[in-house]
N, C-alpha and C positions, 0 to 999 in steps of 0.2 A: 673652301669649295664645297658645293654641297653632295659631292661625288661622295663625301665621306661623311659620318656622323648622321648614317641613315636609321632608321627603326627596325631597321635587322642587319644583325653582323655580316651574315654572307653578301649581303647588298653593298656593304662597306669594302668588302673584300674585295669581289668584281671590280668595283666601278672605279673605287681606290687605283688600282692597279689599270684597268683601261684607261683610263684619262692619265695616269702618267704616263702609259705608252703612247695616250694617241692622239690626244690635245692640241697640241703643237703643230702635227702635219694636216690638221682637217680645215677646210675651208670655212668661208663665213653661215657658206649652207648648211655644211656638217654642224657647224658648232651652234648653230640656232637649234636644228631641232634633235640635239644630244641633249640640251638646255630643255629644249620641250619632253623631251624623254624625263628628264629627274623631276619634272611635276608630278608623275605617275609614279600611284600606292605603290609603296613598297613588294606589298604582297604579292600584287599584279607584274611587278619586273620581274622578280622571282621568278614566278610560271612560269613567263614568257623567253627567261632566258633559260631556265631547265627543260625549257621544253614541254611541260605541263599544260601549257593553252598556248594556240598562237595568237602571235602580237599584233597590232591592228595593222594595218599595210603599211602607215605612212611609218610606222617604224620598224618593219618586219626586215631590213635589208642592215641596218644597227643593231639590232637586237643578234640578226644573227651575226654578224662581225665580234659584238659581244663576247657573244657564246664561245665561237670558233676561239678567239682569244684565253678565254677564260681556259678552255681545255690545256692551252699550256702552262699554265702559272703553276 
């Protein structure tokens, strides 16, 4: 999956860990543009889920789910 074996560790981390959690329960909607999210630079996820830059709109409601997630792992 390409959740994992990204070009940065912590991207592996996150997204590893979100898509085992959350894959399963998301609709066909969700899971298209989750798919359209792991097109975008690495670098760029990053920021946008540290919070460094915000994420374009069509992803800004995923990214922060992301986020919110990520703070429990």
């Amino acid at each position: 999956m390409r959740s994992m074996r990204r070009g940065i560790k912590e991207m592996d981390l996150v997204l590893s860990a979100y898509s085992r959690d959350r894959l399963t329960g998301m609709s066909d909607a969700e899971l298209a543009l989750y798919d359209q999210l792991l097109e975008e630079n690495d670098q760029d996820l990053l920021r946008w889920i540290t919070g460094m830059d915000a994420a374009p709109s069509q992803f800004a409601a995923l990214i922060a789910d992301i986020s919110a997630r990520g703070r429990t792992w």
